[in-house]
mmJSON file of the N, C-alpha and C atoms, coordinates in Angstrom:
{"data_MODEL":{"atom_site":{
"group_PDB":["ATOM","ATOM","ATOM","ATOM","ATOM","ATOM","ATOM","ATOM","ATOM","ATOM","ATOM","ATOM","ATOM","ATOM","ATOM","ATOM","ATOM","ATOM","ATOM","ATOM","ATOM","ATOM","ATOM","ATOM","ATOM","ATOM","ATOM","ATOM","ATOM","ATOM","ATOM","ATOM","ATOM","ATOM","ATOM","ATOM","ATOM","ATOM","ATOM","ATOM","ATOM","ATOM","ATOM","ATOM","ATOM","ATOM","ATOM","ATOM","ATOM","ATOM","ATOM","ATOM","ATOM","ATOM","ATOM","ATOM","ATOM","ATOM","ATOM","ATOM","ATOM","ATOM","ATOM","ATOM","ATOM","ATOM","ATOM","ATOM","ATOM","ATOM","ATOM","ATOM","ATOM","ATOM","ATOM","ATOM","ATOM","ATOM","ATOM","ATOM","ATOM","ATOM","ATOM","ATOM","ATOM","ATOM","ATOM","ATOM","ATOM","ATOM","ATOM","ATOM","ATOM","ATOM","ATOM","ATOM","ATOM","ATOM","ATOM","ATOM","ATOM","ATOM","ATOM","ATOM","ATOM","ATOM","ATOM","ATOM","ATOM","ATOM","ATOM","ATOM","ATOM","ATOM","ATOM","ATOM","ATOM","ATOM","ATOM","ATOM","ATOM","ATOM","ATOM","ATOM","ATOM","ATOM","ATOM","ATOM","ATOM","ATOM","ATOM","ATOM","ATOM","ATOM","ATOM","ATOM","ATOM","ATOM","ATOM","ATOM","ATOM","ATOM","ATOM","ATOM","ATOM","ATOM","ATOM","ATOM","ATOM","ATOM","ATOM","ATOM","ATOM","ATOM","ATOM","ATOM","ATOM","ATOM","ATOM","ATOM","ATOM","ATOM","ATOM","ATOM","ATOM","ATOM","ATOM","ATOM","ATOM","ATOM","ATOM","ATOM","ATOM","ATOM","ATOM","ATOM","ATOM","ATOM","ATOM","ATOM","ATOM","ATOM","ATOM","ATOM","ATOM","ATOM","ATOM","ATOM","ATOM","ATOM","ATOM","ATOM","ATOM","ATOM","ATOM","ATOM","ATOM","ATOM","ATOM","ATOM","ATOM","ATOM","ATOM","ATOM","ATOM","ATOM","ATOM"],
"id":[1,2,3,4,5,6,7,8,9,10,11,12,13,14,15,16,17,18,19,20,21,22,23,24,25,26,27,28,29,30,31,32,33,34,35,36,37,38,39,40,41,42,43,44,45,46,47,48,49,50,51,52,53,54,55,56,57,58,59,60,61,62,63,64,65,66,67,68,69,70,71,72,73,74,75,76,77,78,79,80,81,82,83,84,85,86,87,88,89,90,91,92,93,94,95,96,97,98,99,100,101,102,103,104,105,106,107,108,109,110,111,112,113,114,115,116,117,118,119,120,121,122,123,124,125,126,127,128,129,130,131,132,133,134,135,136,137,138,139,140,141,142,143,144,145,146,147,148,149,150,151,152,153,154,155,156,157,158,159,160,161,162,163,164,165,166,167,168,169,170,171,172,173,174,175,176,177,178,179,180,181,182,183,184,185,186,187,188,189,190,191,192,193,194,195,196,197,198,199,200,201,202,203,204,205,206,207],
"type_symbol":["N","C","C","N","C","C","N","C","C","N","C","C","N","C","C","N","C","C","N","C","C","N","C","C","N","C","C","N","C","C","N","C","C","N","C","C","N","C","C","N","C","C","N","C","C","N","C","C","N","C","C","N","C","C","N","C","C","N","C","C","N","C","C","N","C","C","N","C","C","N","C","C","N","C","C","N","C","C","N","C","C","N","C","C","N","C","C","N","C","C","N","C","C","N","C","C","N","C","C","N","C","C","N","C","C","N","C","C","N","C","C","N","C","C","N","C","C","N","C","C","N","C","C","N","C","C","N","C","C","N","C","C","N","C","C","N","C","C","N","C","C","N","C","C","N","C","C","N","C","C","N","C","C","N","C","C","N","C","C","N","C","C","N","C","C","N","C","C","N","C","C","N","C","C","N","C","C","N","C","C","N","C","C","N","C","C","N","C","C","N","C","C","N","C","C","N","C","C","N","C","C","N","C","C","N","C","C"],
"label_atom_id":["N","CA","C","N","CA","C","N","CA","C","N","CA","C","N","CA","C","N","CA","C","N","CA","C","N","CA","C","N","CA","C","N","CA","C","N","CA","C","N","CA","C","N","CA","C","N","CA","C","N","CA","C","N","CA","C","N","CA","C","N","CA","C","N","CA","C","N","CA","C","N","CA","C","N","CA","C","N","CA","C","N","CA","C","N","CA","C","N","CA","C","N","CA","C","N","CA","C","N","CA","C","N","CA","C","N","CA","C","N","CA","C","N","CA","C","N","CA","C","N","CA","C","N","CA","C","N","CA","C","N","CA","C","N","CA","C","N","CA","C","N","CA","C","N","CA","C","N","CA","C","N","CA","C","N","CA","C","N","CA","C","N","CA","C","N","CA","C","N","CA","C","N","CA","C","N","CA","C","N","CA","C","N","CA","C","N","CA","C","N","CA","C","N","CA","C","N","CA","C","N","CA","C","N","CA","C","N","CA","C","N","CA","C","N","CA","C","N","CA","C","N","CA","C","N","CA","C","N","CA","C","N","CA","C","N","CA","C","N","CA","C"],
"label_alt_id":[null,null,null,null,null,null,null,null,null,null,null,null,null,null,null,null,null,null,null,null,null,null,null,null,null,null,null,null,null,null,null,null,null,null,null,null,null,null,null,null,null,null,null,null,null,null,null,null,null,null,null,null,null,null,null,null,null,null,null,null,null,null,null,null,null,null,null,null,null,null,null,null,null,null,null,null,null,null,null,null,null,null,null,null,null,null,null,null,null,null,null,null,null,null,null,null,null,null,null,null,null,null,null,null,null,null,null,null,null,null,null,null,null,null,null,null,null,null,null,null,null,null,null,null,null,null,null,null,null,null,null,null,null,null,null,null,null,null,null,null,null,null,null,null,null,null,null,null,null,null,null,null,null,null,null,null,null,null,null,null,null,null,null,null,null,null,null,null,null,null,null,null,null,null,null,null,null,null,null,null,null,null,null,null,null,null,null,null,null,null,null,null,null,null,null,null,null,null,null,null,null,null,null,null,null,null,null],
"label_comp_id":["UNK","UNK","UNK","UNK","UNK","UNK","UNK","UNK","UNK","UNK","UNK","UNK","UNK","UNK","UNK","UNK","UNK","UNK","UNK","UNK","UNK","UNK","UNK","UNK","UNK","UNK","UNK","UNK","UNK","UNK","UNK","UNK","UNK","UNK","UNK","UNK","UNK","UNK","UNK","UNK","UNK","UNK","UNK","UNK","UNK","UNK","UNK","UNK","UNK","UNK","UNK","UNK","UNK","UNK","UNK","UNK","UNK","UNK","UNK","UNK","UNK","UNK","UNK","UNK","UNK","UNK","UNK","UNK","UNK","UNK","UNK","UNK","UNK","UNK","UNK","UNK","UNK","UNK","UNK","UNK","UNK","UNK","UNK","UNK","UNK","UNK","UNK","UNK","UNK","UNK","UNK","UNK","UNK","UNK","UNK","UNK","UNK","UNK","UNK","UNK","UNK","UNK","UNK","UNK","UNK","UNK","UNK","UNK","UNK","UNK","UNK","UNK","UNK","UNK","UNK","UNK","UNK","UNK","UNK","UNK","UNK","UNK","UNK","UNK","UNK","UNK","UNK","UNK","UNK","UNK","UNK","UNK","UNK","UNK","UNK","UNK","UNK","UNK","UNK","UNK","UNK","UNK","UNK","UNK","UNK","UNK","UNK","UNK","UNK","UNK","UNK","UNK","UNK","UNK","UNK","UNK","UNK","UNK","UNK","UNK","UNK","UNK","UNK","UNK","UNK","UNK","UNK","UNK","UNK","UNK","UNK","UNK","UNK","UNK","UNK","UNK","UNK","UNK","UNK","UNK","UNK","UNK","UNK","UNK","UNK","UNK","UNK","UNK","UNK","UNK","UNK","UNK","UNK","UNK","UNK","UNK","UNK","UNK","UNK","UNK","UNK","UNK","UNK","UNK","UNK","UNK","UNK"],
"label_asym_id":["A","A","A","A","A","A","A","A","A","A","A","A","A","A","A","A","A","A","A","A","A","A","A","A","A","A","A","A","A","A","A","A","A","A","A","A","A","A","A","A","A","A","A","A","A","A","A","A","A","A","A","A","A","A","A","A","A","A","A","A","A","A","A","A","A","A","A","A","A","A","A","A","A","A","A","A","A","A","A","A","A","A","A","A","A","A","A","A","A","A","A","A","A","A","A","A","A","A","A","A","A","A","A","A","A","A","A","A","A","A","A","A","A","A","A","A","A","A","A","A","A","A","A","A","A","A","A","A","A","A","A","A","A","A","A","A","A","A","A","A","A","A","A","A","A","A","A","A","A","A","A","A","A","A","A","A","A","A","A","A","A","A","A","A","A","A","A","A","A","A","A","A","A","A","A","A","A","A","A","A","A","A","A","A","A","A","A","A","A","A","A","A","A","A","A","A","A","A","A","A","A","A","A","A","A","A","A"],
"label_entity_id":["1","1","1","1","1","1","1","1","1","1","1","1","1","1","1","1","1","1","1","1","1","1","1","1","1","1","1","1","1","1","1","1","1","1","1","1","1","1","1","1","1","1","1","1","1","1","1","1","1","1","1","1","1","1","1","1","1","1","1","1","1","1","1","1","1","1","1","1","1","1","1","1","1","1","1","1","1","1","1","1","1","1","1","1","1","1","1","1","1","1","1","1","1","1","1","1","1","1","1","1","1","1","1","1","1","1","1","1","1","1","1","1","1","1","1","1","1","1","1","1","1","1","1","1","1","1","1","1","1","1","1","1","1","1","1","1","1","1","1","1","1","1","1","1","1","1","1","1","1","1","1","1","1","1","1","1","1","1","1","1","1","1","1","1","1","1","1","1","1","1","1","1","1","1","1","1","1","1","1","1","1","1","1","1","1","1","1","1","1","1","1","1","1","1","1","1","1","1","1","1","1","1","1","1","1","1","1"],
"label_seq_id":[1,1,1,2,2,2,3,3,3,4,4,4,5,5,5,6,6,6,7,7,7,8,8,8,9,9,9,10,10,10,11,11,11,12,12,12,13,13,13,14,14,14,15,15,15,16,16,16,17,17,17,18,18,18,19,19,19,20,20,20,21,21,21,22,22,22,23,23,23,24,24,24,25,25,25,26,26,26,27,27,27,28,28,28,29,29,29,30,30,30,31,31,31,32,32,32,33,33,33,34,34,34,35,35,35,36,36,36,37,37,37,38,38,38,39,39,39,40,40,40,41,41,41,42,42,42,43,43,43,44,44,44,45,45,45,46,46,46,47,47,47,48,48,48,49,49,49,50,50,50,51,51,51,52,52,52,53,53,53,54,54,54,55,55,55,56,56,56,57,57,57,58,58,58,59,59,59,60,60,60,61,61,61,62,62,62,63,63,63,64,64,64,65,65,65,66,66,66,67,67,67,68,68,68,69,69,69],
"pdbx_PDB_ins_code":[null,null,null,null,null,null,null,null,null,null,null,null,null,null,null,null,null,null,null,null,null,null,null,null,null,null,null,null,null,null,null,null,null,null,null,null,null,null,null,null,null,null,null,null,null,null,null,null,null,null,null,null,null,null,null,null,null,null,null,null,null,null,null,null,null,null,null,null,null,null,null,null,null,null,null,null,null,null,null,null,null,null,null,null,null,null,null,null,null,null,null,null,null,null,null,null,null,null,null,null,null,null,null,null,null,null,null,null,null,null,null,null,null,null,null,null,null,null,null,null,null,null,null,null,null,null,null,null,null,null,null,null,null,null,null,null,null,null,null,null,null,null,null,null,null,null,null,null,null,null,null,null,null,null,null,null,null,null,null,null,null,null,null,null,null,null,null,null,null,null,null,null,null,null,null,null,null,null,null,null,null,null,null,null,null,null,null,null,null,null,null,null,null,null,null,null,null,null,null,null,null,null,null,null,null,null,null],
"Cartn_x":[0.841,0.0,0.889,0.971,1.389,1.012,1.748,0.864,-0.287,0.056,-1.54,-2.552,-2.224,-3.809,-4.41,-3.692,-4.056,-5.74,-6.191,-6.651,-8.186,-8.276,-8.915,-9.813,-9.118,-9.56,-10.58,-10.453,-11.486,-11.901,-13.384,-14.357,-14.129,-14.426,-15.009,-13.656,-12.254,-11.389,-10.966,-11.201,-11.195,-12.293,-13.619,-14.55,-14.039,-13.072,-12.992,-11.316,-10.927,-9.56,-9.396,-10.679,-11.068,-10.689,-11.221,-11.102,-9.341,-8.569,-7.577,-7.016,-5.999,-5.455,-4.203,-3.678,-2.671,-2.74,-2.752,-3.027,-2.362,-1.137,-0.406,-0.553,-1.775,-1.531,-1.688,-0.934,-0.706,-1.988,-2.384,-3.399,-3.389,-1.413,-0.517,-0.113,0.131,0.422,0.418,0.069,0.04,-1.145,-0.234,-1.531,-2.681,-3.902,-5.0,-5.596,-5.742,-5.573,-7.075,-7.929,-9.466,-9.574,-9.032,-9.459,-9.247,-7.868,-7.479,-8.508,-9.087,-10.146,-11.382,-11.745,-12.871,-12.919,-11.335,-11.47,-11.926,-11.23,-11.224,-12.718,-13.867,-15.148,-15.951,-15.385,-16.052,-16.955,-16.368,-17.121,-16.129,-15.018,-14.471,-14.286,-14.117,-14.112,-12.831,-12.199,-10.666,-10.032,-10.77,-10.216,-10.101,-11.029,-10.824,-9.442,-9.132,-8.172,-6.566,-6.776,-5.964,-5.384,-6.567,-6.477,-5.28,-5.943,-5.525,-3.701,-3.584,-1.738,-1.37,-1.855,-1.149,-0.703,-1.983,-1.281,-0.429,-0.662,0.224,2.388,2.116,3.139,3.812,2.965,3.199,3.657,3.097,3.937,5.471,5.407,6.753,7.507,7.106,8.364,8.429,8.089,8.031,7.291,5.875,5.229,4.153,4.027,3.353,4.369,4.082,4.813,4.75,5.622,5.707,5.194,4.766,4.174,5.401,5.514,6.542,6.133,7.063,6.445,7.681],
"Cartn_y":[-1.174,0.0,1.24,2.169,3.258,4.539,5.413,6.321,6.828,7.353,7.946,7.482,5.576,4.938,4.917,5.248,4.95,5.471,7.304,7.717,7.206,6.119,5.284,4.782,4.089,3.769,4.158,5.559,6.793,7.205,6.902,7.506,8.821,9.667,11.022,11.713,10.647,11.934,11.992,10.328,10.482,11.375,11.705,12.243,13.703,14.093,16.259,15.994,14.973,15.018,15.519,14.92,15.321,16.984,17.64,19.402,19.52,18.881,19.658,20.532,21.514,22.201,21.272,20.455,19.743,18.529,17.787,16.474,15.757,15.194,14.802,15.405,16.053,16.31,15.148,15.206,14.348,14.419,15.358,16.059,16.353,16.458,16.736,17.848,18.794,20.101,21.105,20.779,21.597,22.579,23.435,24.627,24.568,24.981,24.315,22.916,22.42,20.81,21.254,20.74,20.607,19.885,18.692,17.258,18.425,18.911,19.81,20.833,21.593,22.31,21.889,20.446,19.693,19.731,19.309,18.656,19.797,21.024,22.68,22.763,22.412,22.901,21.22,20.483,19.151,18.382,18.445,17.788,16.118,16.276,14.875,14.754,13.624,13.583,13.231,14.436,14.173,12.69,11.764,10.341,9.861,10.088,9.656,9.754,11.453,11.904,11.613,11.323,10.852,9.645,8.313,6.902,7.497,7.941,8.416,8.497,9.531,9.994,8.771,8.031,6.921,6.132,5.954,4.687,5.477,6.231,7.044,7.357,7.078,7.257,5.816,4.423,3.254,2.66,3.367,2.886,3.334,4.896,5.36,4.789,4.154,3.254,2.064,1.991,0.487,-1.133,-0.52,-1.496,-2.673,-2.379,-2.935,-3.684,-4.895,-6.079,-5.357,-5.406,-5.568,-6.854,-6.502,-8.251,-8.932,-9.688,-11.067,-11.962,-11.309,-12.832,-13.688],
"Cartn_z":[0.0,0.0,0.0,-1.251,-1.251,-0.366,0.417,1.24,0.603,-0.81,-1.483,-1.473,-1.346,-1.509,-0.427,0.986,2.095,2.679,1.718,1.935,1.507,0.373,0.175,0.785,2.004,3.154,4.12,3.526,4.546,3.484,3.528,2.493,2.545,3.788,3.935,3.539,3.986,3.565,2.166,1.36,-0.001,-0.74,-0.234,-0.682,-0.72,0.144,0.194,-0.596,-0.491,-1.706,-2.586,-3.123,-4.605,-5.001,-3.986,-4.02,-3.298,-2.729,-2.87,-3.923,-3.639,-3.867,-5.315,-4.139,-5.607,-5.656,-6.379,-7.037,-5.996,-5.516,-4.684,-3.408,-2.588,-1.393,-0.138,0.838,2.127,2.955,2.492,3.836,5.186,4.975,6.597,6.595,5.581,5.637,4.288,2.997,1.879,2.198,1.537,1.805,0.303,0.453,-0.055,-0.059,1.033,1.428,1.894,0.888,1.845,2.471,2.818,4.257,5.248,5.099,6.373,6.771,5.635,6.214,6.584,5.764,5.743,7.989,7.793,9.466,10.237,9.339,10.693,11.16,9.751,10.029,10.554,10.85,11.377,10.451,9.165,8.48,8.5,8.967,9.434,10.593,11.437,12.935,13.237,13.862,14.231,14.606,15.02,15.413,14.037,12.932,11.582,11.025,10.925,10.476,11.301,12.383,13.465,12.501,12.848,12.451,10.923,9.773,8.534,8.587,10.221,10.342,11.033,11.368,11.942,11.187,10.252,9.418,8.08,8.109,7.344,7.888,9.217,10.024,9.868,10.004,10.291,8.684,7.977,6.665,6.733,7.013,6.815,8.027,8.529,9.607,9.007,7.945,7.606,8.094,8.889,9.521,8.784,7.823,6.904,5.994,5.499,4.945,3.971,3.024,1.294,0.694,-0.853,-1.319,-1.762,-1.261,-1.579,-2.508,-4.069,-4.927,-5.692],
"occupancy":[1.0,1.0,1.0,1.0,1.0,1.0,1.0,1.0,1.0,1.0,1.0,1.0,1.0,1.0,1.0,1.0,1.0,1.0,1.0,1.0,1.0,1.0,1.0,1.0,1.0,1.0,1.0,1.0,1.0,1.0,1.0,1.0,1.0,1.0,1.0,1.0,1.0,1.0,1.0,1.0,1.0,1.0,1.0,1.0,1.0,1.0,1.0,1.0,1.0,1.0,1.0,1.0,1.0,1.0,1.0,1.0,1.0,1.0,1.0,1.0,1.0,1.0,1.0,1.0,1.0,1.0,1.0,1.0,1.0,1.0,1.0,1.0,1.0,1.0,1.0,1.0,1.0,1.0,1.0,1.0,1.0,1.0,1.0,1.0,1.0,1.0,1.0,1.0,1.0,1.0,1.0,1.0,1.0,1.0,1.0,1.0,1.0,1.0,1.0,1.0,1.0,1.0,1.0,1.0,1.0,1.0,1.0,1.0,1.0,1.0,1.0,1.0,1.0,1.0,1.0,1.0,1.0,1.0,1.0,1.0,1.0,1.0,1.0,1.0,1.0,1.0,1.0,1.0,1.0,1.0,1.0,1.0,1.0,1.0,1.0,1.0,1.0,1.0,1.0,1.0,1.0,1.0,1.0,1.0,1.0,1.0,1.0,1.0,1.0,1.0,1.0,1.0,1.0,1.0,1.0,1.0,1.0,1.0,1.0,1.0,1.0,1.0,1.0,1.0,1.0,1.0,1.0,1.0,1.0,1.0,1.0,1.0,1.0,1.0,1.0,1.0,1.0,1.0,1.0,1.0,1.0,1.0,1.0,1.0,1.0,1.0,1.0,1.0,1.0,1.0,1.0,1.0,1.0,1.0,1.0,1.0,1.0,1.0,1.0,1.0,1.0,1.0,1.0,1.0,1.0,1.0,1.0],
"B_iso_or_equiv":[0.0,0.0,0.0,0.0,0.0,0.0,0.0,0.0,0.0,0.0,0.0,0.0,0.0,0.0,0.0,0.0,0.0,0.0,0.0,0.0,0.0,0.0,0.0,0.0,0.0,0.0,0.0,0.0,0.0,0.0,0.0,0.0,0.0,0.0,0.0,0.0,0.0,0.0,0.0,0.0,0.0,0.0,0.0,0.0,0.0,0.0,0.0,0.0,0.0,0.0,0.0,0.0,0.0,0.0,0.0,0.0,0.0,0.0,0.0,0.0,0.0,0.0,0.0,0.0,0.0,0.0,0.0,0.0,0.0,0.0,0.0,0.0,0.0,0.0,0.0,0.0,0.0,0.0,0.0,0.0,0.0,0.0,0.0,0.0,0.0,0.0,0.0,0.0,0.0,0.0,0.0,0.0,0.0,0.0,0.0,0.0,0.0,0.0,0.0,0.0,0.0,0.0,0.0,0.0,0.0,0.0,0.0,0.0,0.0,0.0,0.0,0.0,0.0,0.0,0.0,0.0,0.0,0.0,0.0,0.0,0.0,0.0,0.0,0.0,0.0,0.0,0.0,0.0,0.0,0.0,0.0,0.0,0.0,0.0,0.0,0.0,0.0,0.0,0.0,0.0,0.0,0.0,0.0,0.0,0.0,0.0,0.0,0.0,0.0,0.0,0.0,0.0,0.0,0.0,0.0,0.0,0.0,0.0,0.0,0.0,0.0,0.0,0.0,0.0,0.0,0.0,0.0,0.0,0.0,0.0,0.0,0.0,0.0,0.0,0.0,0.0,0.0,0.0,0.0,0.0,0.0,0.0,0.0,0.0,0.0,0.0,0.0,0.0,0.0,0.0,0.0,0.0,0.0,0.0,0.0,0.0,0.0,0.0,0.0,0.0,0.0,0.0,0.0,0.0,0.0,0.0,0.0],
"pdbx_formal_charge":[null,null,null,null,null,null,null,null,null,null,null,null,null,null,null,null,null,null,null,null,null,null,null,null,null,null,null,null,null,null,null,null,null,null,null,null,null,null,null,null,null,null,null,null,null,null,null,null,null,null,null,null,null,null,null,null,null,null,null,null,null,null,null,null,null,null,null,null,null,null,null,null,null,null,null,null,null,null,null,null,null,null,null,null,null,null,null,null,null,null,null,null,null,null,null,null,null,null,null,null,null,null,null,null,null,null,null,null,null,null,null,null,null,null,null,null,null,null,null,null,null,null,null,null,null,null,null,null,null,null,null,null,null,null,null,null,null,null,null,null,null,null,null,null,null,null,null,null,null,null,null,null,null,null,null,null,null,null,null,null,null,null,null,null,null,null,null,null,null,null,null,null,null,null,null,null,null,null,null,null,null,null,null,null,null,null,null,null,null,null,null,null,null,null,null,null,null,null,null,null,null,null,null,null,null,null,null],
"auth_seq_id":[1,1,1,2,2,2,3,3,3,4,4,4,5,5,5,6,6,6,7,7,7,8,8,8,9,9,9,10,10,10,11,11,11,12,12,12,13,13,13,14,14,14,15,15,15,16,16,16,17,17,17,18,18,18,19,19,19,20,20,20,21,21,21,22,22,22,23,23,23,24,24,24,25,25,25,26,26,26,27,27,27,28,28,28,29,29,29,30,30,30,31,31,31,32,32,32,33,33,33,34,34,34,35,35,35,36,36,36,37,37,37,38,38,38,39,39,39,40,40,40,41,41,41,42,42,42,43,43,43,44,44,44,45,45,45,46,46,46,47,47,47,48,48,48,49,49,49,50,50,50,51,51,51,52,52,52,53,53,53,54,54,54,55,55,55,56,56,56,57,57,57,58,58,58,59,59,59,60,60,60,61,61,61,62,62,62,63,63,63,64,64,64,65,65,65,66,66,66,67,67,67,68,68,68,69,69,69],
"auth_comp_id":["UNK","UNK","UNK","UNK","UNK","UNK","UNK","UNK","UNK","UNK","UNK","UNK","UNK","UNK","UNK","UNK","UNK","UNK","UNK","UNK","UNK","UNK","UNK","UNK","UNK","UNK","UNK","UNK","UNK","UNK","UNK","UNK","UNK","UNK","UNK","UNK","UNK","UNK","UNK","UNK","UNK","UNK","UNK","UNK","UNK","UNK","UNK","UNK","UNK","UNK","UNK","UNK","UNK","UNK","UNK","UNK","UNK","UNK","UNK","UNK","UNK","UNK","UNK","UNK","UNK","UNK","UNK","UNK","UNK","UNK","UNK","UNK","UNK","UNK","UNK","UNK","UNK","UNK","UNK","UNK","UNK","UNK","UNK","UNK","UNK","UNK","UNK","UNK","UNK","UNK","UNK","UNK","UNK","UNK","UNK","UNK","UNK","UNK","UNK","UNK","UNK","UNK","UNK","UNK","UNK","UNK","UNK","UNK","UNK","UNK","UNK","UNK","UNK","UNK","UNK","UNK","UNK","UNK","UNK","UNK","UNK","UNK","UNK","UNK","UNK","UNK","UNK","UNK","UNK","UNK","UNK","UNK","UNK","UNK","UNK","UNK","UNK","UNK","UNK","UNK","UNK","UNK","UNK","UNK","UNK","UNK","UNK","UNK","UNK","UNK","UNK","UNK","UNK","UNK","UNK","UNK","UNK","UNK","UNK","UNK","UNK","UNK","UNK","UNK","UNK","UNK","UNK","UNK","UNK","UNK","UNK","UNK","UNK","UNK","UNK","UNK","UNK","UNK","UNK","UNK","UNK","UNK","UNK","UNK","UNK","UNK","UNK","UNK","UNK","UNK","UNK","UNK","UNK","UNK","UNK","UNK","UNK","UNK","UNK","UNK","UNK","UNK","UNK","UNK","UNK","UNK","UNK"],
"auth_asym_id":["A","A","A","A","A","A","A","A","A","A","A","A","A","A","A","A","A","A","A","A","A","A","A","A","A","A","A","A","A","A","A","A","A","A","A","A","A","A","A","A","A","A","A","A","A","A","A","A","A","A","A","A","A","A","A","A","A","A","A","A","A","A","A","A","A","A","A","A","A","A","A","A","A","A","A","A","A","A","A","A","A","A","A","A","A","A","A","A","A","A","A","A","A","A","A","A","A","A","A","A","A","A","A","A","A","A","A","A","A","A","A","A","A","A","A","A","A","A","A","A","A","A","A","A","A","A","A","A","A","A","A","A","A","A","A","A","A","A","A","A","A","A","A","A","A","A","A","A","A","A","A","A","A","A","A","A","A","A","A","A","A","A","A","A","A","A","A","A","A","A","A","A","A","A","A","A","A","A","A","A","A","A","A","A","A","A","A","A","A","A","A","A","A","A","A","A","A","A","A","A","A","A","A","A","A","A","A"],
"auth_atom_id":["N","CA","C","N","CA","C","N","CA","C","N","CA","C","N","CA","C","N","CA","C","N","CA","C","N","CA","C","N","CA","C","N","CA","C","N","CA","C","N","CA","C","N","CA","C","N","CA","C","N","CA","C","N","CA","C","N","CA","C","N","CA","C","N","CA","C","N","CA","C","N","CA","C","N","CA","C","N","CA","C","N","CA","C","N","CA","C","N","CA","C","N","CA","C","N","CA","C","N","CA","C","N","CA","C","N","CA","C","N","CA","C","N","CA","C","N","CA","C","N","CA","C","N","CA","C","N","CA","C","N","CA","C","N","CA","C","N","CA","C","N","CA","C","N","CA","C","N","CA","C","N","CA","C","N","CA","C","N","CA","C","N","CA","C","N","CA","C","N","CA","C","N","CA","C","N","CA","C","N","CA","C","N","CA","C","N","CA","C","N","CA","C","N","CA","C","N","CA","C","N","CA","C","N","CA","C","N","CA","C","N","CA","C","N","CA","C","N","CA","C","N","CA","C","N","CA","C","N","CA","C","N","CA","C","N","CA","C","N","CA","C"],
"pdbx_PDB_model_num":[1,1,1,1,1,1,1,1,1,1,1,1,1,1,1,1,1,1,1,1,1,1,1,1,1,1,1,1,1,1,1,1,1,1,1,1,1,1,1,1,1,1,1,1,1,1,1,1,1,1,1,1,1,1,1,1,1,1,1,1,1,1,1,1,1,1,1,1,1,1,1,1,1,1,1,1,1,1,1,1,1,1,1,1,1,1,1,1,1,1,1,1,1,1,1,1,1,1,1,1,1,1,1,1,1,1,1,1,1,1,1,1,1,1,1,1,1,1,1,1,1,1,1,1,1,1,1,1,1,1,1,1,1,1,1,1,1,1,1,1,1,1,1,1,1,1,1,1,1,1,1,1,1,1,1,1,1,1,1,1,1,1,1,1,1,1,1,1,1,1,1,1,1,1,1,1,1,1,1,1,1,1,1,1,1,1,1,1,1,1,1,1,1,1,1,1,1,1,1,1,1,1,1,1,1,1,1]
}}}
């Protein structure tokens, strides 16, 4: 799982993606990042977006297997 697909995962935050600002945003700090504002006005529920940096965090430590073929 690539970090980009991760967001997949979360309907609501794949649903305000769509309106970012740049094609490649993290939704951890680019400026024009609608999840980020989606979250400011509570249209996502911070434990969502939480769950989202975690596993976003747990890839970049390498916690998730690679496919072995």
């Amino acid at each position: 799982m690539e970090p980009e697909e991760i967001c997949g995962y979360f309907k609501e935050i794949f649903h305000f993606s769509k309106d970012c600002r740049f094609r490649n945003c993290t939704h951890t700090h680019e400026p024009g990042c609608a999840v980020r504002k989606a979250l400011e006005e509570h249209y996502i529920a911070e434990s969502r977006y939480n769950s989202y940096l975690s596993m976003l965090e747990d890839k970049e430590e390498g916690k998730y297997r690679s496919d072995v073929n």
